[in-house]
Phi, psi and omega in degrees: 000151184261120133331039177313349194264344192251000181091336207195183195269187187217178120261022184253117174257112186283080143228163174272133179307348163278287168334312184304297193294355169266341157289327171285318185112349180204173195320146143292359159287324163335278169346254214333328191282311197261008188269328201288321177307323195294284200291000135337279196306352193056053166273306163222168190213123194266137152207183198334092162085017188216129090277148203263117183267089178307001177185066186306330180304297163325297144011270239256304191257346183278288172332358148074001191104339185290339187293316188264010172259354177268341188272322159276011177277347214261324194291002196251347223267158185249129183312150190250149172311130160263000000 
């Protein structure tokens, strides 16, 4: 994930299971349950207000293909207003 405030990329992502389910769109209980799965598999690893990704390859491949049909749609996408 891009970090803009760091310059670069990170695997430390600052959110909350709440914030996440208000970007989405769905319950925060939701979140917890597949936040919980990933990190089952040792994909990710949650603690306070931050998750960390431990193994972005695994990720990547947990995603069935969806990473990189969402990373080229995002370039095809018409820039948004600010």
């Amino acid at each position: 994930m891009r970090n803009a405030w760091r310059g670069g990329y990170s695997d430390e992502i600052p959110l909350t299971h709440e914030f996440l389910s208000l970007m989405l769109g769905v319950r925060r209980a939701g979140i917890t349950v597949a936040l919980r799965f990933l990190e089952g598999k040792a994909l990710i690893r949650m603690s306070r207000n931050q998750i960390v990704v431990m193994d972005r390859e695994g990720l990547k491949a947990s995603a069935k293909g969806t990473y990189h049909e969402f990373r080229s749609r995002k370039k095809d996408a018409p820039p948004t207003a600010h």
